[in-house]
Structures are given as C-alpha cells and as structure tokens.
N, C-alpha and C positions, 0 to 999 in steps of 0.2 A: 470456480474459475470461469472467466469469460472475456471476449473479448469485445471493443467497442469500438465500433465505426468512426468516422468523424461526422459530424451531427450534420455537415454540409454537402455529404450523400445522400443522394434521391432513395426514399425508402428507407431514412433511419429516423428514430428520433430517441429526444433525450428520454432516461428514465426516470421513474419519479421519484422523488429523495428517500421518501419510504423504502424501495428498492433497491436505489444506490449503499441506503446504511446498514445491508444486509451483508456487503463486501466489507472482508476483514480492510485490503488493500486496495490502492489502484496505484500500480505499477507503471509508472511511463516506460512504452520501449519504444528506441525511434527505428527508421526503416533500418534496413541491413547496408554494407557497404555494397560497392558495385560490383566489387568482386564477389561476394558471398550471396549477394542474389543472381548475379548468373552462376555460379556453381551449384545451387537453387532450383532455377528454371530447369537447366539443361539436364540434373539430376529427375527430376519429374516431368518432363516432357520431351524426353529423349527417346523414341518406341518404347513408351512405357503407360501400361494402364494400371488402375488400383489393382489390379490383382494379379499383380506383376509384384508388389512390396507386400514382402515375407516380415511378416512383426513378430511371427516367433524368434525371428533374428536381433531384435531388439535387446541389447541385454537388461537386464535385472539391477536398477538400482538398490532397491528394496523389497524386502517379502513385508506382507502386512504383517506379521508381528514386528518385523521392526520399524515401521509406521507409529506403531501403536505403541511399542515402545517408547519410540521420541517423542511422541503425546503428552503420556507419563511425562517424561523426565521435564519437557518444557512446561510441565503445569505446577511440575516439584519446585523451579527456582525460584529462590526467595527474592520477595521484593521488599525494602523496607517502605516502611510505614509514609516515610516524608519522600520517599521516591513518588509512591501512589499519588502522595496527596501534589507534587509536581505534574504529574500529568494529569490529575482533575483538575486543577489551577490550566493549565493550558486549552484543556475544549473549554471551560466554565469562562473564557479568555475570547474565544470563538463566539462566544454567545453575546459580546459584549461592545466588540472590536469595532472602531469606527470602518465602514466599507466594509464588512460582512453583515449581510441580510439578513443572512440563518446560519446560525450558528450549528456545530454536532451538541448532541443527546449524549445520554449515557452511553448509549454502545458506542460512543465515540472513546472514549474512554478507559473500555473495558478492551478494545481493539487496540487501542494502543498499549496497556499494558499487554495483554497477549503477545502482539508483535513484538514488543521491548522482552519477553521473554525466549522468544525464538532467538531474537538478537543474538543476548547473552549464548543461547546454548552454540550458537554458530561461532562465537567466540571461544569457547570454551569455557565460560565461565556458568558459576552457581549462583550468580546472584545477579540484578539488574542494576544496572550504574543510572544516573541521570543522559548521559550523555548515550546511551540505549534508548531513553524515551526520545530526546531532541531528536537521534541520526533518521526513527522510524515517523517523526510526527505526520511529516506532510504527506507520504502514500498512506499512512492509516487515517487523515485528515480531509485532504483535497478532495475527495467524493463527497465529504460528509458534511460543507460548507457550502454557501452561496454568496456570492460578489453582488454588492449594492451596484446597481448599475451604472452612477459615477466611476469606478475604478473597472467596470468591464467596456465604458466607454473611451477610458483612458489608455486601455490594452493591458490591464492588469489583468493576471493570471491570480489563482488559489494559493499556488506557492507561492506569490510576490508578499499575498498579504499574511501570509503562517511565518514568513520568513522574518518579518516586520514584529510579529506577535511573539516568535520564540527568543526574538534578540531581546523583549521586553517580560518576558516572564523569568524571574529568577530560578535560578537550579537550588536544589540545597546541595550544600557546603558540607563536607563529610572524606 
C-alpha cells in the first residue's frame, strides 16, 4: 500500500514501471468534501499532538487469522477457463493498442485475475463472472500501461484508452 504525490510536486517523481507493476492496484481517490476535511483538520489540530491519539482505541476489523482466512477463500474461487483466457486477451490487447506505448506483462494479468477474485468474494459469490474482470480492469491496469505521447498530448488519460480497449475486447458469452 502506498501512496502517490502528484508528479507536479517539488520533490517527487514518477516511479519506474518495473516498480509500478509490483502494485496489485492503483486506486484513484479524489480529495475529501469540504466538510469532511475540516472535520479532518480541526480533529487533528485542535490542542492535539500524536501522542494525544490512543490506537488502542481503534477497533478490530480483523484478527490475522481472519486475514488469512479470506486469503484462502479468495484464492479458492473458481474461475473458468474462458474467463482467464478474457482477461489475457485484454493486457495481451494493452500490448498492442494504437496510443499505448507499453503495454502490461504478465503480472498484469495475474493482478487482474487476483483482483476479479476479491471482487467475486466481496459479492458474495464463488466464482468470477467476466464482468468481475471488466468492473477491476483499469485500477489493476492504469499503472501497468503507458500513453503514446500523441494521446498524452491530447489530454488523454490510461483509463480513456482501457475504456476504448475494454468496449473492444469481447466477453465470453455463458
């Protein structure tokens, strides 16, 4: 887990793709509402120093067995056969696509089946649908691709061109 600057910060820069396709995800979150960042501020800058916040107070989502549990169970659901071969068709799509540079690798691949497995359990289900691969493609994607510099000229984003790619790669039909 980690988070990322915007590259247009004095003192950051981008990471190298190598790096980047070490991230299962990359999550966009945008800022908070205005209300919830001053509920925010005024909570941690109100006469208050770190060690003023008690984390034993924190509660308990999880004990690491059940962590590890949901490990298990997310590595148990089944995925079929022509599912898999949907989402290799999709980075092998990445690799190919007019205005993507670079395409993702295999752990592109294996990241989105992973993540289309989480999906499912978060659904509730025991098996991976196609539309589990499409809903996770671009956060398990967008990192893992680079923009021809025509379409980053143009103000094209990663998701513009996944979104262009997934409306073109067929689903199977099941």
């Amino acid at each position: 887990l980690a988070t990322q600057n915007p590259v247009e910060q004095e003192g950051t820069y981008p990471l190298p793709e190598a790096q980047l396709d070490r991230f299962l995800l990359k999550v966009l979150i945008d800022y908070p509402q205005l209300e919830d960042e001053k509920r925010m501020v005024d909570a941690i800058t109100t006469g208050r120093s770190a060690a003023d916040f008690d984390l034993s107070q924190v509660p308990r989502v999880l004990t690491a067995a059940e962590v590890v549990a949901l490990q298990q169970a997310t590595a148990a659901i089944a995925v079929d056969p022509e599912v898999i071969d949907y989402a290799v068709r999709i980075v092998a799509a990445t690799r190919r696509w007019p205005g993507i540079a670079l395409g993702a690798g295999p752990r592109g691949s294996i990241a989105l089946v992973r993540a289309a497995r989480a999906q499912a359990v978060l659904a509730g289900r025991d098996f991976v649908t196609p539309d589990d691969i499409r809903d996770i493609a671009k956060p398990a994607l967008r990192h893992r691709i680079a923009l021809a510099p025509e379409l980053q000229i143009e103000g094209q984003s990663a998701d513009d061109a996944l979104d262009a790619l997934l409306a073109k790669v067929e689903a199977p039909r099941k």
